[in-house]
KEPA-474233 format. One record per residue (C-alpha): residue number from 1; x, y, z. Coordinates in steps of 0.5 Angstrom, whole numbers. Example, Ala and Ser with C-alpha at 12.3 -4.5 7.8 and 13.67 -1.06 7.14 Angstrom:
% KEPA-474233
{1 {25 -9 16}},
{2 {27 -2 14}},
% end
This chain:
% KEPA-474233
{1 {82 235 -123}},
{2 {77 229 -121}},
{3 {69 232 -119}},
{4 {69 226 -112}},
{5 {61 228 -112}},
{6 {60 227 -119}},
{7 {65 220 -119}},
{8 {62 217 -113}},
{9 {58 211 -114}},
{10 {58 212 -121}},
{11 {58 204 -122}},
{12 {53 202 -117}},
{13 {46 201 -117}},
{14 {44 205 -112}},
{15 {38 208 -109}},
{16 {39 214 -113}},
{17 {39 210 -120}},
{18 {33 205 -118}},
{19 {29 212 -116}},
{20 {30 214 -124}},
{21 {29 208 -127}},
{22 {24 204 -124}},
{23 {17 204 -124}},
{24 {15 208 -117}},
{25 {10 202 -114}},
{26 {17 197 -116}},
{27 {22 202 -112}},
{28 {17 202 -106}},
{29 {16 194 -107}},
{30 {24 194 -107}},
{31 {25 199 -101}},
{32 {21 195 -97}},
{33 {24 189 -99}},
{34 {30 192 -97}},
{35 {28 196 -91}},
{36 {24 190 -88}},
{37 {26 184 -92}},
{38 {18 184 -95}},
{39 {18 179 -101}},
{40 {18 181 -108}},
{41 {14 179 -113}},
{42 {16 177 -120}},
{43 {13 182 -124}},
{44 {18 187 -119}},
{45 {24 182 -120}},
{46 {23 182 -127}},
{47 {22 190 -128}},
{48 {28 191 -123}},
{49 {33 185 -126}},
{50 {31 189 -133}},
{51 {33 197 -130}},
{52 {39 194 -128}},
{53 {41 190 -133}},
{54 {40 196 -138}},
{55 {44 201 -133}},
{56 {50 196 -132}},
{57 {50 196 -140}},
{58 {51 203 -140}},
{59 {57 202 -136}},
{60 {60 198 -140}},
{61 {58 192 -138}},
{62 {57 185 -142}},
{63 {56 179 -137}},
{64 {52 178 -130}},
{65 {55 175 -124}},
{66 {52 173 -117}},
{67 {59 175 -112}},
{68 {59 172 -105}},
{69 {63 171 -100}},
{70 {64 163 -100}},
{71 {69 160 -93}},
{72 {76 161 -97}},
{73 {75 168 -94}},
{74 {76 171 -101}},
{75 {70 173 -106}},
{76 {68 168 -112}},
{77 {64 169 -118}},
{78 {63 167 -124}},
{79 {60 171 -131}},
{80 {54 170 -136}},
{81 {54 174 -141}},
{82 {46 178 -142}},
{83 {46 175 -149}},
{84 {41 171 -151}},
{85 {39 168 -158}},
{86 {33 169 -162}},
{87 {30 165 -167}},
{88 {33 169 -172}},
{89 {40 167 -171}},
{90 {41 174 -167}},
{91 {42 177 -160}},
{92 {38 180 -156}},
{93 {41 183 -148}},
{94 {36 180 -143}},
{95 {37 179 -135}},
{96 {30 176 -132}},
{97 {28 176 -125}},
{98 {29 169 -123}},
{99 {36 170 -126}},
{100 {38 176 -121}},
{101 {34 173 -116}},
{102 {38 166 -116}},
{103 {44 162 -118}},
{104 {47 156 -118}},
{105 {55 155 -118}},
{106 {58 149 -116}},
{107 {59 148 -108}},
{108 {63 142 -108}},
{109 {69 146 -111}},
{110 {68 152 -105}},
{111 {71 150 -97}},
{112 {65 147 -94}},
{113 {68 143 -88}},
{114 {65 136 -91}},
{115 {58 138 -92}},
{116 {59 138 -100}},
{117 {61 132 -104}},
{118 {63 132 -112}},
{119 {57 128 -112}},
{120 {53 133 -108}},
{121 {55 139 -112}},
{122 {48 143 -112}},
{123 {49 150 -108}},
{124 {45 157 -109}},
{125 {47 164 -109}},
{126 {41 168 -107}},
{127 {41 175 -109}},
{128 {42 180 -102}},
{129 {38 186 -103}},
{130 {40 191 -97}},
{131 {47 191 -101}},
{132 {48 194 -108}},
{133 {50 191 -114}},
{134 {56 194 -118}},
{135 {60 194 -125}},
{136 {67 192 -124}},
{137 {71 189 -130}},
{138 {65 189 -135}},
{139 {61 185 -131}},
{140 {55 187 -127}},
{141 {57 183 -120}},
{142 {50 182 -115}},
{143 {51 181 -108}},
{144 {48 174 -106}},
{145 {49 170 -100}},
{146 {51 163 -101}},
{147 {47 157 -99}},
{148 {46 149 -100}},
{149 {41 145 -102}},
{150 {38 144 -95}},
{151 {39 152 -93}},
{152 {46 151 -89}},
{153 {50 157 -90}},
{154 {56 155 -95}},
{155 {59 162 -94}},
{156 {61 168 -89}},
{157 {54 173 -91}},
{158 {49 168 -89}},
{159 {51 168 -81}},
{160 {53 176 -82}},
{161 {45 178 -83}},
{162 {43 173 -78}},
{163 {46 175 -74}},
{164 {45 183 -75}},
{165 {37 180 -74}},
{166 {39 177 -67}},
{167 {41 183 -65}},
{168 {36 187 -68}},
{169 {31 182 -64}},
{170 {35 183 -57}},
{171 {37 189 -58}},
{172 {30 192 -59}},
{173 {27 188 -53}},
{174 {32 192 -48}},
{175 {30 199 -51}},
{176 {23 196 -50}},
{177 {24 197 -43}},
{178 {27 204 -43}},
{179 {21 206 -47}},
{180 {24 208 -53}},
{181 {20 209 -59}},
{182 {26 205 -64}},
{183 {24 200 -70}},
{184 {29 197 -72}},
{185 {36 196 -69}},
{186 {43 196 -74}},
{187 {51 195 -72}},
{188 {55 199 -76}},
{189 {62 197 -78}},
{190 {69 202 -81}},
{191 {75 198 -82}},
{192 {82 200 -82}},
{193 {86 198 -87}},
{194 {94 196 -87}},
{195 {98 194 -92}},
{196 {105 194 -95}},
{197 {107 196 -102}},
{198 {113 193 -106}},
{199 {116 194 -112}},
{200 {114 188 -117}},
{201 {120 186 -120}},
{202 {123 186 -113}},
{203 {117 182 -112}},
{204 {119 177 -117}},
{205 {125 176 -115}},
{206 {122 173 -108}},
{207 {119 166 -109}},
{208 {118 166 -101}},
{209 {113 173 -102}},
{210 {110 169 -108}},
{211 {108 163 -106}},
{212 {106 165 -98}},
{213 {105 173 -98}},
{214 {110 174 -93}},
{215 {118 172 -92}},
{216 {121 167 -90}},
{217 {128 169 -89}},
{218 {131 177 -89}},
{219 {136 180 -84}},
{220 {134 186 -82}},
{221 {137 191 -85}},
{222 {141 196 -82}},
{223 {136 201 -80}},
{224 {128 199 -79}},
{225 {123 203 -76}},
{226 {127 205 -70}},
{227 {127 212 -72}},
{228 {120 213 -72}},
{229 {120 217 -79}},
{230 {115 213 -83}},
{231 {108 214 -78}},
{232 {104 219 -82}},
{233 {110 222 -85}},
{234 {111 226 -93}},
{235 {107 220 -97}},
{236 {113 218 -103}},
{237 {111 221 -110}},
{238 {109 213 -112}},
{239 {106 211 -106}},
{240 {102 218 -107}},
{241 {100 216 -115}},
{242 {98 209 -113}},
{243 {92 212 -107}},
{244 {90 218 -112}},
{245 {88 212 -117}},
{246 {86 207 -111}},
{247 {81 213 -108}},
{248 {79 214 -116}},
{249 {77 207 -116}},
{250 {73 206 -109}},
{251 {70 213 -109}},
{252 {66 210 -117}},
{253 {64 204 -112}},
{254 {61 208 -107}},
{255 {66 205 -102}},
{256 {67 212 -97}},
{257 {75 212 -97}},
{258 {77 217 -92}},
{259 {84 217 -89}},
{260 {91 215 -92}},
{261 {98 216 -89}},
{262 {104 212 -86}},
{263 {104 207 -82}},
{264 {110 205 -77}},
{265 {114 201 -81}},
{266 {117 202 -87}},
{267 {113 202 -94}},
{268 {107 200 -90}},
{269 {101 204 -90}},
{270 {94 205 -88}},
{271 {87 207 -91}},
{272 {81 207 -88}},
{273 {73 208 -90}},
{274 {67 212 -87}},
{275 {64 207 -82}},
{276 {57 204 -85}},
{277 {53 198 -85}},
{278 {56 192 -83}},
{279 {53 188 -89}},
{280 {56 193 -93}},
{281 {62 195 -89}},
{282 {64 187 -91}},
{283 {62 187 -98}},
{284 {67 194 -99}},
{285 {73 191 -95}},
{286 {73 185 -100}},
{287 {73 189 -106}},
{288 {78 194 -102}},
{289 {83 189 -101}},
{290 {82 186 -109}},
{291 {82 193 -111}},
{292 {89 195 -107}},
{293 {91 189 -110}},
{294 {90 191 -118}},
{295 {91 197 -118}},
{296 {98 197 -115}},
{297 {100 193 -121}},
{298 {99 198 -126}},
{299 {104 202 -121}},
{300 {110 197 -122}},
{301 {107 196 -115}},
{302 {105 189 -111}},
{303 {100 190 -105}},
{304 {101 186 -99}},
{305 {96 184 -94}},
{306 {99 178 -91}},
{307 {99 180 -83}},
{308 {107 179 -82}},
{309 {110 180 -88}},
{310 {117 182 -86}},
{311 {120 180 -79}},
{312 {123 185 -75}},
{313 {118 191 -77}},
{314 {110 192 -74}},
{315 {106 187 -79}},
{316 {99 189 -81}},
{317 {92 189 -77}},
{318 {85 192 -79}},
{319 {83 195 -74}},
{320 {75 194 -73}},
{321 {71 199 -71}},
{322 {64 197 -68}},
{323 {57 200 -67}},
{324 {50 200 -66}},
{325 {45 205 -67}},
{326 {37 205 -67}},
{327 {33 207 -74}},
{328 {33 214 -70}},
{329 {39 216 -71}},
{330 {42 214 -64}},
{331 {48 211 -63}},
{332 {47 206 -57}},
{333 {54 205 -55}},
{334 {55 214 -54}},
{335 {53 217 -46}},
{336 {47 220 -48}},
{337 {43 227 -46}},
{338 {38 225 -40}},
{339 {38 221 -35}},
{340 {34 215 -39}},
{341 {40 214 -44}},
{342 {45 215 -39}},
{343 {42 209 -36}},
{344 {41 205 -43}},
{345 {49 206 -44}},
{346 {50 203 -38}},
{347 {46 197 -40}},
{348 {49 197 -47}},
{349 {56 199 -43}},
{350 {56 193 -40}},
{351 {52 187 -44}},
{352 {59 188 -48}},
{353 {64 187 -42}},
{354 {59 181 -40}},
{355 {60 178 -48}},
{356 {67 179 -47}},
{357 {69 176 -42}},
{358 {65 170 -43}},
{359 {67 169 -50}},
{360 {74 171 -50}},
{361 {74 163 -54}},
{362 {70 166 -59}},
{363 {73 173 -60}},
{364 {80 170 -61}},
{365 {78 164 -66}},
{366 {75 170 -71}},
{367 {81 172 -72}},
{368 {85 166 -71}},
{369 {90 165 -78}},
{370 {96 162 -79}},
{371 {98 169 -82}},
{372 {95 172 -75}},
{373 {99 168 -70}},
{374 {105 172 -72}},
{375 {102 178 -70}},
{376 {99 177 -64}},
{377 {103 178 -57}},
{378 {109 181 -62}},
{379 {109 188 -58}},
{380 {107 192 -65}},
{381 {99 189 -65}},
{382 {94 187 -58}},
{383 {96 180 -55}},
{384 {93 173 -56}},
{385 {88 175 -49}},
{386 {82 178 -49}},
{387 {81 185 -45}},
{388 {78 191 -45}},
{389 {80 198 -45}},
{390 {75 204 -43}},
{391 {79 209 -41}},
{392 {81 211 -34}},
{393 {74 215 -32}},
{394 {69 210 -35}},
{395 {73 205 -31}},
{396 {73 210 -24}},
{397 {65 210 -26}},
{398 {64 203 -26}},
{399 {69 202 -20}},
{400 {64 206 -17}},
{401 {58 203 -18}},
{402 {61 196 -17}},
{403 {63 198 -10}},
{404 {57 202 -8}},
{405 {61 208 -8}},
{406 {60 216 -10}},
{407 {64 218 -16}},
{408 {67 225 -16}},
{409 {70 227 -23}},
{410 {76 231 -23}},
{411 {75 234 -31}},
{412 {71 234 -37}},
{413 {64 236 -37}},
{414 {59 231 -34}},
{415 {53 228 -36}},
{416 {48 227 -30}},
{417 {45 221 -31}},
{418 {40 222 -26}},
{419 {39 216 -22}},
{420 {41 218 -14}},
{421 {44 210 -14}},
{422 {47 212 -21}},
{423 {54 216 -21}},
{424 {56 221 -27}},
{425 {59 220 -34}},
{426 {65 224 -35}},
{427 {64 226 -43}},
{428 {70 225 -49}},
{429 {74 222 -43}},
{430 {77 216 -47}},
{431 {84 216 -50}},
{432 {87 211 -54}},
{433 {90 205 -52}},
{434 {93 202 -58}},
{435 {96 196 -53}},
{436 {89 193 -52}},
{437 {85 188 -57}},
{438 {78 191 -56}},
{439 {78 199 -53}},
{440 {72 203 -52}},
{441 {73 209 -55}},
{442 {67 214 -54}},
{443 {62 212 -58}},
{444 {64 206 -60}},
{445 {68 198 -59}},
{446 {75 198 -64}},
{447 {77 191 -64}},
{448 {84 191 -66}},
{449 {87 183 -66}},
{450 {83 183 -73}},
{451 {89 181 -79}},
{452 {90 186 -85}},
{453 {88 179 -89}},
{454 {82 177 -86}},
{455 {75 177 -88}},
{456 {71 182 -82}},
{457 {65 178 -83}},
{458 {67 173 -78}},
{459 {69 177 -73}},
{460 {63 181 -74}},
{461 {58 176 -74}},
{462 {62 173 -67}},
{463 {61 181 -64}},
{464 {54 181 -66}},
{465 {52 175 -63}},
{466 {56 174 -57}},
{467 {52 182 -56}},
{468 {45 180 -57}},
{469 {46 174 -52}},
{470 {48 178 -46}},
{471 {43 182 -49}},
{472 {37 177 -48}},
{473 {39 175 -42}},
{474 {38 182 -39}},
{475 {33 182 -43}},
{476 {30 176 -40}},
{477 {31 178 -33}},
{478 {29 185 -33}},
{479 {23 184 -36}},
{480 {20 180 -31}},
{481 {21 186 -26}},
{482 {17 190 -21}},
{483 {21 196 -20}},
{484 {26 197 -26}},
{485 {31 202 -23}},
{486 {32 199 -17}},
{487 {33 192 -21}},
{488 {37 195 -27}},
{489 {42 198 -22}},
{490 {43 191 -19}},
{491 {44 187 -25}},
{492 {49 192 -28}},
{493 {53 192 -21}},
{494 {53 185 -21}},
{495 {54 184 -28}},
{496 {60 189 -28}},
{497 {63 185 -21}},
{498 {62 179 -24}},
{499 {67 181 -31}},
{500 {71 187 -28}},
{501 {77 181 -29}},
{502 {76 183 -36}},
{503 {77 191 -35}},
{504 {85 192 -36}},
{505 {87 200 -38}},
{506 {94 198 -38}},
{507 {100 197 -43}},
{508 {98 190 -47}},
{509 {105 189 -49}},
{510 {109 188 -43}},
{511 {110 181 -39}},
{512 {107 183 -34}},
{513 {100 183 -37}},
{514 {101 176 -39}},
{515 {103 174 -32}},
{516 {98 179 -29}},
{517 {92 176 -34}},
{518 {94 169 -32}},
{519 {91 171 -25}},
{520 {85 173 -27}},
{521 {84 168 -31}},
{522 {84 170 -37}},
{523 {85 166 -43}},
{524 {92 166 -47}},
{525 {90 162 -54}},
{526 {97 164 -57}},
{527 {96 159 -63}},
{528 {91 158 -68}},
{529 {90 151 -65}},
{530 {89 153 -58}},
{531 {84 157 -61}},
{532 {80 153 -65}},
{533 {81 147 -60}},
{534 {75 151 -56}},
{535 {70 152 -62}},
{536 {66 146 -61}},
{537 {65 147 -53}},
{538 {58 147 -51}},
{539 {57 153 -50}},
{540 {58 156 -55}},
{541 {54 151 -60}},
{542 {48 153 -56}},
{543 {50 161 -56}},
{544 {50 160 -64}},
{545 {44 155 -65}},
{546 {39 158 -59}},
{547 {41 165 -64}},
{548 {39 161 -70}},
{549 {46 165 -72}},
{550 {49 158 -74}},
{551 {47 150 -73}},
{552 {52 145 -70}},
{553 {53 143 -77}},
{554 {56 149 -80}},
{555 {60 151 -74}},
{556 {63 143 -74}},
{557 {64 145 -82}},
{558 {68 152 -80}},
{559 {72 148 -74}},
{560 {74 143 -80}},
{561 {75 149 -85}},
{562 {81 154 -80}},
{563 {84 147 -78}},
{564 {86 145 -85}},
{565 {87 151 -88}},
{566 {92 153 -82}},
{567 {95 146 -84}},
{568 {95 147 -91}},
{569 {99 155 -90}},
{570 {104 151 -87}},
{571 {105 145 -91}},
{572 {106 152 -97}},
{573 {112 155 -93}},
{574 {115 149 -91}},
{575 {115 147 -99}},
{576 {117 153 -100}},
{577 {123 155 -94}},
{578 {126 148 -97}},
{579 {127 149 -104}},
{580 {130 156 -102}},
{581 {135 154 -99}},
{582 {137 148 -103}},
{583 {135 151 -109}},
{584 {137 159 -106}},
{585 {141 160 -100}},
{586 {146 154 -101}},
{587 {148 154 -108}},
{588 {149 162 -107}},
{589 {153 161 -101}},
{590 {157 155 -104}},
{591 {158 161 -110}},
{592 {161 165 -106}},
{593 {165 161 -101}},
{594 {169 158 -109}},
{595 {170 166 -111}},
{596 {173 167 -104}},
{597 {178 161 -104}},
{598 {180 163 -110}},
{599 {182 169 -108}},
{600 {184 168 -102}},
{601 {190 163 -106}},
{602 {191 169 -110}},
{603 {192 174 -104}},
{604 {197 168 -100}},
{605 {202 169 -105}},
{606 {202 176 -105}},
{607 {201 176 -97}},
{608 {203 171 -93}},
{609 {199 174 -87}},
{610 {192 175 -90}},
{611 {187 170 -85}},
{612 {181 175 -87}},
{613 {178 170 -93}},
{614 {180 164 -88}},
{615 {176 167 -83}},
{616 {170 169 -87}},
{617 {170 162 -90}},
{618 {171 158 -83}},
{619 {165 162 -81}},
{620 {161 160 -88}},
{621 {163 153 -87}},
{622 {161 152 -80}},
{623 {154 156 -82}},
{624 {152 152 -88}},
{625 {154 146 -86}},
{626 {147 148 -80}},
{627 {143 151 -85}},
{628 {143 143 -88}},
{629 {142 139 -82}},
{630 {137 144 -80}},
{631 {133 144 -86}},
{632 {134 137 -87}},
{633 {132 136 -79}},
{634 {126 140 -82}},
{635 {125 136 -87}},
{636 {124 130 -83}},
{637 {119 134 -77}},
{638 {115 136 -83}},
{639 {114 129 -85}},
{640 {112 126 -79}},
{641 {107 132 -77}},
{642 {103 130 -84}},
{643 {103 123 -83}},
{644 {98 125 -78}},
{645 {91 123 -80}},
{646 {87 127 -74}},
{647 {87 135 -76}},
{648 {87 138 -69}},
{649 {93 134 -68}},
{650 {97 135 -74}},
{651 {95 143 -73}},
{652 {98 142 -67}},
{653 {105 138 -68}},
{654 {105 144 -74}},
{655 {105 150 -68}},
{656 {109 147 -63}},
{657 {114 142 -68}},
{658 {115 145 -74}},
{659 {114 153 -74}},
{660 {120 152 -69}},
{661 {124 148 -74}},
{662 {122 152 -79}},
{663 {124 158 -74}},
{664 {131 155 -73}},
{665 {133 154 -81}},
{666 {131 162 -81}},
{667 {136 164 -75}},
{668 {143 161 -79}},
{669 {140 163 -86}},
{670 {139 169 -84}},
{671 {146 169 -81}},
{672 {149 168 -87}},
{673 {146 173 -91}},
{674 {150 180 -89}},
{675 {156 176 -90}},
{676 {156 176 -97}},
{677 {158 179 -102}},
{678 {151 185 -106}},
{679 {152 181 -111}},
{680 {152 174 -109}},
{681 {146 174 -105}},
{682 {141 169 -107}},
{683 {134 174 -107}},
{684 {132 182 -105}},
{685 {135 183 -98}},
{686 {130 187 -93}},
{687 {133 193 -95}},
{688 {131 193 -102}},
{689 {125 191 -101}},
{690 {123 196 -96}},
{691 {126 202 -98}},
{692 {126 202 -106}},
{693 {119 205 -107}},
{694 {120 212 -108}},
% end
């Protein structure tokens, strides 16, 4: 049986291994560094680089690598090995300071929106201190930000930590003002993540899953998820093997795998962590979903994290749950125990619903993909629109004090927040609205439009920021004020009035949402486009630039950086879809139809009266024959959308030209598919994939 306390964090160079193997004086030079970003100098650098070194080689470990985080959304890294030759024709292990420290890869090979030619290629990694270094796959992997020549993030790090400062900053100034004694502020991060698993040889089989991550053509099959038997159902004896090692493999990380089970839809399945550090959180999901992936190959399995792998069944999501709380221990988004907290919560409470609803725009593009876009709005995951759910007592609360009115709570226990102006907080009174995209849920904001193969840094760093902005223009006001309460009871009723159009309680799935948020005002970003078409709007470069969260020119780089790659995805698929069909789906038909024509010859001899192969041949005839002009009518818009030199245009004329086209070509395709005979079907059916691990 595995000792879990023994196990964890075994591979990471934590706090508990740097205490035993560094010099007192450099342990505290590091804590401070970490702690409170105080340079270290290079006799620390050197002695830590040193004790991590000799500590990764009694891992195992025979190279170093600077690990980041670069715009692909992916990890990157590149491995030296510690050997170092002498003059006598030998070797010694070294690792020194300045080589922990920084690195130098290549920058022009990463995604950088234009800021980095071939010719330009000078970029550097710098060593992140508040993130531990761990051993995966012999190699020592140090957590760095990645940055160019000029200082310009080159990554998804970088803006993270800035922007955990700028909330630090603002926050502190709020709290300031409440008398609370806090040193440093800190946003906390769990992400629940889904996925499916499917057997590799199946897998194999499917160039759709192969080359695009999800599928492009599969009938639903005869039973999907309408029974409601797979949600936290009894794991299968594969699937339960394939979490024990994966657990095992996370926990030697020191990445806090809490809960697994069942999700909606069949063979698809969540895992979800303890809640931590949002740097750290952002670290641990990215070895997570690399994790997930190498494991499930030693099971015969492969791991999809693709948003909408399969039509017709509840894609995947990473619910991300959000939170703030002080050096002291408090939670800021939590109701407190006196007056004073209550007051604060509020303050908090509504900073946030201002920072929604003023950047619905922000918040839709951080999780906008070309992967997401089926998700969003398909009755299983939040719609494209931005709102807020808070539960029906908090939202009587805020009703109360945007109306000026008293509030009686009919149950739960009430905290008083003491304040004659201000009402009373019902305690533990939020339930779960899993319709809504961004829910209050007690103690903390579950953003839940995240897509299951996103990096969480993005959405994150936009949560943090739009956060602080709010909270500085509070911050603003209120430090001004000659009579506080009095002054903070107007901001927050003003500030809940002027948002309340963002509060919605409702059922996020139904038409009548879509039609009652239009009235509101509210945006509807449905595509990916549409959503990155608003990145560049003033405002938002000032919220960014005035944060010191991003330039003009980073943000320039990642509206150039989403456009291309959304293009690119689907310029993939369509490739894809096209040689399926010629190579696939119409050889396969064409086979079937010669067999039964000649079967059909032999069964007229015998029986005058057998019109069944005709009939199913007529209908095969009539099917195919649209598959080709669909896919040639395909072929042509395709053609014409890449021809198109402007990015914004082409990504449009993808979402509302080609995805349709690509669309109509699945509808006949799959169509044809239950009309075949087992065995003369062109790739694994729906079936086989989703119910064939037992």
């Amino acid at each position: 049986m595995t000792n879990v306390p023994e196990l964890f964090g075994s591979l990471v160079f934590n706090q508990t291994v740097m205490k035993e193997m560094l010099p007192s004086e450099t342990f505290k030079a590091l804590k401070n560094t970490m702690d409170d970003g105080t340079p270290l100098d290079m006799e620390a650098a050197n002695q830590i680089a040193n004790a991590m070194k000799d500590w990764a080689i009694s891992k195992g470990a025979t190279h170093y690598s600077h690990w980041f985080q670069p715009l692909t959304g992916i990890t990157a890294e590149k491995h030296d090995s510690f050997l170092t030759p002498t003059e006598e024709g030998k070797i010694i292990m070294s690792f020194s300071g300045k080589e922990l420290i920084k690195g130098e890869p290549d920058a022009s090979s990463f995604p950088s929106g234009g800021k980095r030619s071939t010719f330009e290629a000078r970029g550097y990694t710098v060593w992140d201190p508040t993130s531990y270094p761990f051993v995966k796959d012999h190699t020592l992997c140090i957590p760095t930000a990645f940055c160019s020549y000029n200082g310009e993030a080159l990554d998804k790090k970088t803006p993270l930590l800035r922007s955990m400062e700028a909330l630090n900053e603002q926050s502190l100034r709020v709290l300031k003002l409440f008398c609370n004694e806090a040193k440093h502020v800190t946003t906390t991060m769990g992400s629940e993540q889904e996925y499916f698993l499917v057997d590799e040889k199946l897998y194999q089989k499917r160039k759709d899953l192969k080359m695009c991550g999800r599928t492009l053509f599969g009938a639903r099959p005869v039973k999907g998820q309408e029974m409601d038997d797979q949600y936290f159902a009894a794991i299968k004896p594969r699937v339960i093997e394939y979490m024990e090692d994966l657990n095992t493999e996370l926990w030697k990380l020191g990445i806090y795998a809490k809960t697994e089970h069942n999700e909606a839809a069949p063979a698809q399945h969540e895992m979800a962590p303890i809640f931590t550090t949002s740097n750290l959180a952002a670290d641990q999901n990215q070895l997570t979903m690399e994790i997930m992936k190498k494991v499930a190959r030693k099971h015969g399995l492969i791991c999809l994290l693709h948003e909408k792998p399969f039509e017709g069944v509840n894609g995947s999501g990473k619910h991300n749950n959000w939170s703030i709380a002080t050096d002291k221990g408090e939670n800021l988004f939590a109701p407190g125990k006196t007056p004073r907290d209550n007051a604060q919560f509020l303050l908090f409470l509504t900073a946030v619903i201002k920072a929604v609803d003023d950047n619905q725009d922000l918040l839709r593009y951080s999780v906008a993909s070309a992967g997401n876009d089926h998700r969003l709005g398909a009755n299983e995951a939040p719609p494209a629109i931005m709102s807020i759910y808070v539960g029906d007592e908090l939202e009587a609360i805020l009703q109360a004090i945007k109306d000026g009115t008293a509030y009686d709570g009919k149950k739960g226990q009430k905290l008083e927040i003491g304040a004659d102006v201000l009402p009373a907080i019902p305690k533990d009174s939020t339930d779960r609205n899993r319709t809504s995209p961004f829910a209050f849920t007690g103690n903390r904001f579950e953003f839940r439009s995240v897509g299951s193969s996103l990096s969480i840094s993005g959405p994150n760093t936009i949560l943090n920021a739009i956060l602080a902005d709010s909270l500085r223009t509070f911050a603003d006001e209120l430090e001004k004020s000659k009579d506080f309460d009095s002054d903070l009871q107007k901001l927050i009723k003003r500030e809940i009035t002027s948002h309340w159009r963002i509060l919605f309680n409702g059922n996020g799935y139904g038409q009548e949402w879509i039609e009652e948020a239009e009235k509101r005002g509210l945006k509807n970003y449905r595509t990916t486009p549409k959503a990155v078409e608003h990145y560049l709007d003033k405002k938002n470069i000032e919220l960014f630039s005035k944060l010191g969260i991003y330039t003009q020119e980073e943000m320039k780089s990642h509206y150039d950086i989403k456009l291309e790659k959304y293009c690119q995805i689907l310029n993939i698929e369509v490739g894809t879809m096209l040689e399926m069909v010629h190579k696939d789906i119409m050889p396969a038909t064409f086979k079937y139809m010669n067999i039964l024509a000649d079967t059909e010859f032999k069964m007229q001899r015998v029986f005058s009266l057998c019109t069944a192969g005709i009939e199913l041949m007529e209908k095969l005839n009539t099917l195919v024959n649209d598959l080709s002009n669909k896919a040639d009518d395909l072929s042509k818009k395709h053609e014409e959308t890449t021809a198109i030199s402007d990015m914004m245009k082409r990504a449009h004329s993808y979402a509302k030209v080609v995805i349709p086209a690509m669309q109509a070509v699945r509808l006949i395709a799959d169509k044809i598919e239950p009309l075949l005979g087992e065995e003369y079907k062109p790739f694994p059916s729906y079936e086989d994939l989703l119910f064939s691990v037992q």
